[in-house]
N, C-alpha and C positions, 0 to 999 in steps of 0.2 A: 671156017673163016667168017662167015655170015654169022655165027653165034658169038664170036669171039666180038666183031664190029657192033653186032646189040647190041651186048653186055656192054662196052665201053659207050655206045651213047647212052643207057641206061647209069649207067654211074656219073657221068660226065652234066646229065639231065639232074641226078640226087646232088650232085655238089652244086650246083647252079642254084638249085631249089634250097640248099641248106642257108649257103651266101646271102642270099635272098633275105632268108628270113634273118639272118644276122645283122643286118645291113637294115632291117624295118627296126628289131627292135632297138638297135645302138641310134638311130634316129627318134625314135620313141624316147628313150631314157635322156639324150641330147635335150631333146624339147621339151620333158617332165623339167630336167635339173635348169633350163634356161627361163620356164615363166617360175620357178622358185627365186632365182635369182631378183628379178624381176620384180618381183613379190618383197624381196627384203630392203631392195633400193628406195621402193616408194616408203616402206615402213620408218628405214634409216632415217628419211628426212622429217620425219618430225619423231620429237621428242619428247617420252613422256615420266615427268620427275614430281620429287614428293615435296608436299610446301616447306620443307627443311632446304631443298636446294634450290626451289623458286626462289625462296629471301637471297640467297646467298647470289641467284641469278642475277636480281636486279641491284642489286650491292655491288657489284662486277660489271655490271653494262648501263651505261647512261640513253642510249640511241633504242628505244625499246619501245613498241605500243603493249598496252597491257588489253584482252578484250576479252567482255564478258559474254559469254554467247546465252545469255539465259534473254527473258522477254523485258521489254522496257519498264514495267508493270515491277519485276522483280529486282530489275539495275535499283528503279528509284526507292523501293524500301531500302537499300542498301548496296553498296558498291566496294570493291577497292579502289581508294585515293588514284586517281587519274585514268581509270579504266572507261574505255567504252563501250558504248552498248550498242553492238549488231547482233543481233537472235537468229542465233542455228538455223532459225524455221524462213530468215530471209537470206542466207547466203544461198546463190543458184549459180549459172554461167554467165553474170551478167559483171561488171566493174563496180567494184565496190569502189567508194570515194574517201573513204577514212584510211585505206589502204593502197595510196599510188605506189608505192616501195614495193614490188614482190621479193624482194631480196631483204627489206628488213625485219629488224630480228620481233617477234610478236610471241604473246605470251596467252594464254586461252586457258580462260574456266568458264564454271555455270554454278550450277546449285551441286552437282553431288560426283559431277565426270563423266558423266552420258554424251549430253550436249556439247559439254566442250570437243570431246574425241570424234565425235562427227564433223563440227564444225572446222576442226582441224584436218580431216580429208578431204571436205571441200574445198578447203582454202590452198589442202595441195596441187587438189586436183585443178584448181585452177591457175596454178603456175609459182604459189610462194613458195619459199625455197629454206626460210628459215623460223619454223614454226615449235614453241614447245608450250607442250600441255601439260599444264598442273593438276586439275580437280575443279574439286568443289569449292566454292565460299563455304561451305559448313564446317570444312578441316580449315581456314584460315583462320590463324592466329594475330592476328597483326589489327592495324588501323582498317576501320568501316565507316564510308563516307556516306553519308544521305545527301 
């Protein structure tokens, strides 16, 4: 009888212990698959398209800032018509003033699509919500303002 009651806390101890581990990793793969989610929501919100459908962007939307995240130095040789110039290297946690709208719609390049794609996670990370990234001025086809 005493061998018979081991054995059963002895098995009753493996299933407990098996559970266990069932139950760690289904919470493990939970928590992998939730910061990927995560992961794609912030990606979602901004948008990154090629200067075929920037034109086609602002052809379509009138309510739009256009911004160049390259340095003031590089705005003034050369710009797109109506674009301004805040430099990747000054967006931080702080309110930008050209930008009270976090909700409207803002279009981002620089010289070649580095700058812009960063400048565009800061600007999510800071709360815009409606942000798409073209590139470079080097692939722009269009009008060049000095």
């Amino acid at each position: 009888m005493k061998n018979i009651k081991h054995f059963m806390e002895a098995k009753m101890k493996k299933i407990i212990y098996i559970i266990l581990i069932i139950l760690i990793i289904t919470g493990g793969i939970i928590m992998l698959f939730s910061r990927k989610n995560k992961t794609s929501e912030i990606e979602a919100k901004i948008k990154y398209v090629s200067m075929d459908d920037i034109v086609q962007i602002m052809e379509e939307n009138e309510n739009y800032i256009i911004l160049d995240a390259r340095t003031e130095e590089e705005y003034n040789e050369g710009h797109i018509p109506n674009a301004i110039c805040i430099p990747n290297e000054t967006i931080s946690s702080d309110t930008i003033n050209q930008l009270p709208n976090k909700n409207q719609l803002i279009l981002i390049y620089c010289r070649s699509g580095n700058r812009s794609k960063q400048a565009a996670q800061k600007l999510l990370n800071l709360g815009y919500t409606n942000l798409i990234e073209f590139g470079g001025i080097i692939d722009w086809k269009g009008e060049i303002e000095k």
